[in-house]
N, C-alpha and C positions, 0 to 999 in steps of 0.2 A: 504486518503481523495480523493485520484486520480478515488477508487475503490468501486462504489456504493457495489458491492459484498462483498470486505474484511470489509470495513465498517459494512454491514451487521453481517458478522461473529462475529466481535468486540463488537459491541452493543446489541447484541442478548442475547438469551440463549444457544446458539451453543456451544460447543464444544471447538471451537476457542478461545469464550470469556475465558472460565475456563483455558484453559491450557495454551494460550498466543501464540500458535501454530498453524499454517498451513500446512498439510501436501499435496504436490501435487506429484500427481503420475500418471500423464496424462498431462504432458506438458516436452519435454526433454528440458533438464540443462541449454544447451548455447541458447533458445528459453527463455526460464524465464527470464535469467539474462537478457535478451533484454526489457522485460517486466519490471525485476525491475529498471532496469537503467533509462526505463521512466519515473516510477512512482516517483522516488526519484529524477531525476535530473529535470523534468518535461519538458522534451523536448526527440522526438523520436531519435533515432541514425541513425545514418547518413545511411537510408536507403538505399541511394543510394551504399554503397556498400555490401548492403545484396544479397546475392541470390535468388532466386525466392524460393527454395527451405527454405529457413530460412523464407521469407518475408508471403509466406503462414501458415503456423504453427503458426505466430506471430497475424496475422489478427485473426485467429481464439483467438488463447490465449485471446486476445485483447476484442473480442465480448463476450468469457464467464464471464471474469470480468469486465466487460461495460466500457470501457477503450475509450471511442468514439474516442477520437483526434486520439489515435495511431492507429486504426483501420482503419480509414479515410483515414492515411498516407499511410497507406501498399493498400489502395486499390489505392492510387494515384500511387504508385510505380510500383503497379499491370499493374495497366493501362498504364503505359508508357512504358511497356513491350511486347506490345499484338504484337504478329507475325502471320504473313499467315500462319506458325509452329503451335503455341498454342492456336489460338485466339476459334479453337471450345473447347479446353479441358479445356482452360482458363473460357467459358462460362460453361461448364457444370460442372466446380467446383462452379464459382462462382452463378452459380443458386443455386446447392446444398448445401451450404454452405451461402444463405441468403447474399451475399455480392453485393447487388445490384447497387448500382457504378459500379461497378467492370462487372457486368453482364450485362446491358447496354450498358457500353463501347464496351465489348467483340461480342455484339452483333451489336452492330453498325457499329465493322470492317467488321465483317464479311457481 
């Protein structure tokens, strides 16, 4: 319900619907389980002690299954990250990657 996406699968004619199955294989393991712990627990994990390197992959996961809240999070998390270090690589991801909070921010430190 969390998941305009899975829902989609579910109620469709997909593939998903018939076998009761999801297969991903473009999201790594301990990245999902972050995903699914949202979606079931309905609240994000305690980003704060994610790493930038988890928090990114999660954002994304987050937008391909329209995940908005936790998406949101990881851009706030993003954001309160931005260093004189990262703040251009942090913009030219998050331009690339449609994460526009996040690209904003990173542009405004800079």
């Amino acid at each position: 319900a969390r998941s305009s996406v899975f829902a989609a699968m579910f109620q469709s004619d997909m593939q998903e619907a018939a076998t009761k199955r999801v297969v991903v294989t473009d999201i790594e393991p301990p990245i999902f389980k972050q995903l699914l712990q949202y979606m079931y627990a309905g609240k994000a994990p305690d980003l704060r002690l994610l790493a930038d390197e988890i928090a990114q992959p999660l954002l994304l996961a987050a937008d391909k299954y329209d995940i908005q809240d936790l998406k949101d999070e990881c851009q706030m998390l993003l954001r309160s990250r931005i260093t004189v270090e990262n703040a251009i690589d942090t913009l030219i991801w998050a331009h690339y990657h449609s994460a526009t909070r996040l690209a904003e921010a990173a542009l405004t430190f800079v």
